[in-house]
N, C-alpha and C positions, 0 to 999 in steps of 0.2 A: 447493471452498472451503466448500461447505455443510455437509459432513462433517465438517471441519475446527472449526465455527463446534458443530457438534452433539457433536463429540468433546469440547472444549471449555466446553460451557454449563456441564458442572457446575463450573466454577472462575471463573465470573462470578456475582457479585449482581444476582441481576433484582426493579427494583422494580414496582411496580402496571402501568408502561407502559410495559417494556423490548422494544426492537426491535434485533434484532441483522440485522446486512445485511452481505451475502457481499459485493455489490459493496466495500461500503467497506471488510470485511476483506480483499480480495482486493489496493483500492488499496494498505492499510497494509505488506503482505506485500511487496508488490511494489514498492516504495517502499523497503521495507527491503535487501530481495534487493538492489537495484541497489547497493547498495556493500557487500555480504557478502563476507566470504572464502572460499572454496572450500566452506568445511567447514561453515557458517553458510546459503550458499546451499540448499545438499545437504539442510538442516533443514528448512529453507521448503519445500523441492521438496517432501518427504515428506510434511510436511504438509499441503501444499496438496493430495497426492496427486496431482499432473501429470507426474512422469516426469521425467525427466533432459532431454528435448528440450523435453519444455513450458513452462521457465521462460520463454524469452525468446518464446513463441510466445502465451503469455499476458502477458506484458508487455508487449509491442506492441499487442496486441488492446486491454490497459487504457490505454492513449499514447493508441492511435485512440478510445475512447472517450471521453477526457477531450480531446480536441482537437473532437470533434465533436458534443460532446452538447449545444450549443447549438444547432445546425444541423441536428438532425434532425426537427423538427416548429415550425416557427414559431413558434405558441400554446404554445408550451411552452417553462420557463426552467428549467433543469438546472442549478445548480453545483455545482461541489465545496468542499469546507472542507479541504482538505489540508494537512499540515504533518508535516516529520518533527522533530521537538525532542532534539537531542544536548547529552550533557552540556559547559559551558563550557569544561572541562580536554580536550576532542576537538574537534579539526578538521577535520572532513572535507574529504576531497582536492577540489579544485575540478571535477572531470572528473563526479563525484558527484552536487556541486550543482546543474552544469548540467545534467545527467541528469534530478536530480528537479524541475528549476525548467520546464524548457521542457518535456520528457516528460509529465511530471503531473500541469503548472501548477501546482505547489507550491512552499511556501517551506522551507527551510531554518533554524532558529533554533538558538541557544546558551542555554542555561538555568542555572543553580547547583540542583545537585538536595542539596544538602548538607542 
């Protein structure tokens, strides 16, 4: 994902204090992936550079991360800001949401991008 995030940079605006972080690109990808198509997934994989087995082997790893990363050192307060925002005119299938809601601790929202 760092690769990805370095392949990448030139097609982001970096202001005075810009911090790009693999974890949270890694979340967004992964997040995404969980309701991709075949063909969509296969993009992400590339991207990500993990191989055709790795999708679901780094999705699980970022589940267990986000499930435990309050619980890994006491004095320390972990969360995440997750959220996947689909446009209003899509629905995503329910099997999806529960994926990203309980998997990622994430929410799901409907926006008007018009």
């Amino acid at each position: 994902v760092s690769a990805f995030l370095l392949n990448r940079s030139s097609d982001l605006r970096f202001g005075r204090s810009t911090l790009l972080s693999p974890l949270s690109a890694a979340f967004a990808l992964g997040m995404i992936g969980e309701g991709a198509t075949a063909e969509t997934q296969q993009e992400i994989i590339d991207a990500m550079g993990i191989g055709n087995d790795g999708f679901r082997s780094v999705s699980d790893l970022l589940i267990r991360i986000a499930a435990n990363s309050a619980i890994v050192d006491s004095t320390v307060s972990v969360a995440f800001a997750n959220n996947v925002t689909v446009s209003d005119s899509f629905t995503p299938s329910v099997a999806y949401v529960k994926a990203v809601q309980e998997g990622y601790r994430a929410s799901v929202f409907s926006m008007d991008f018009s």
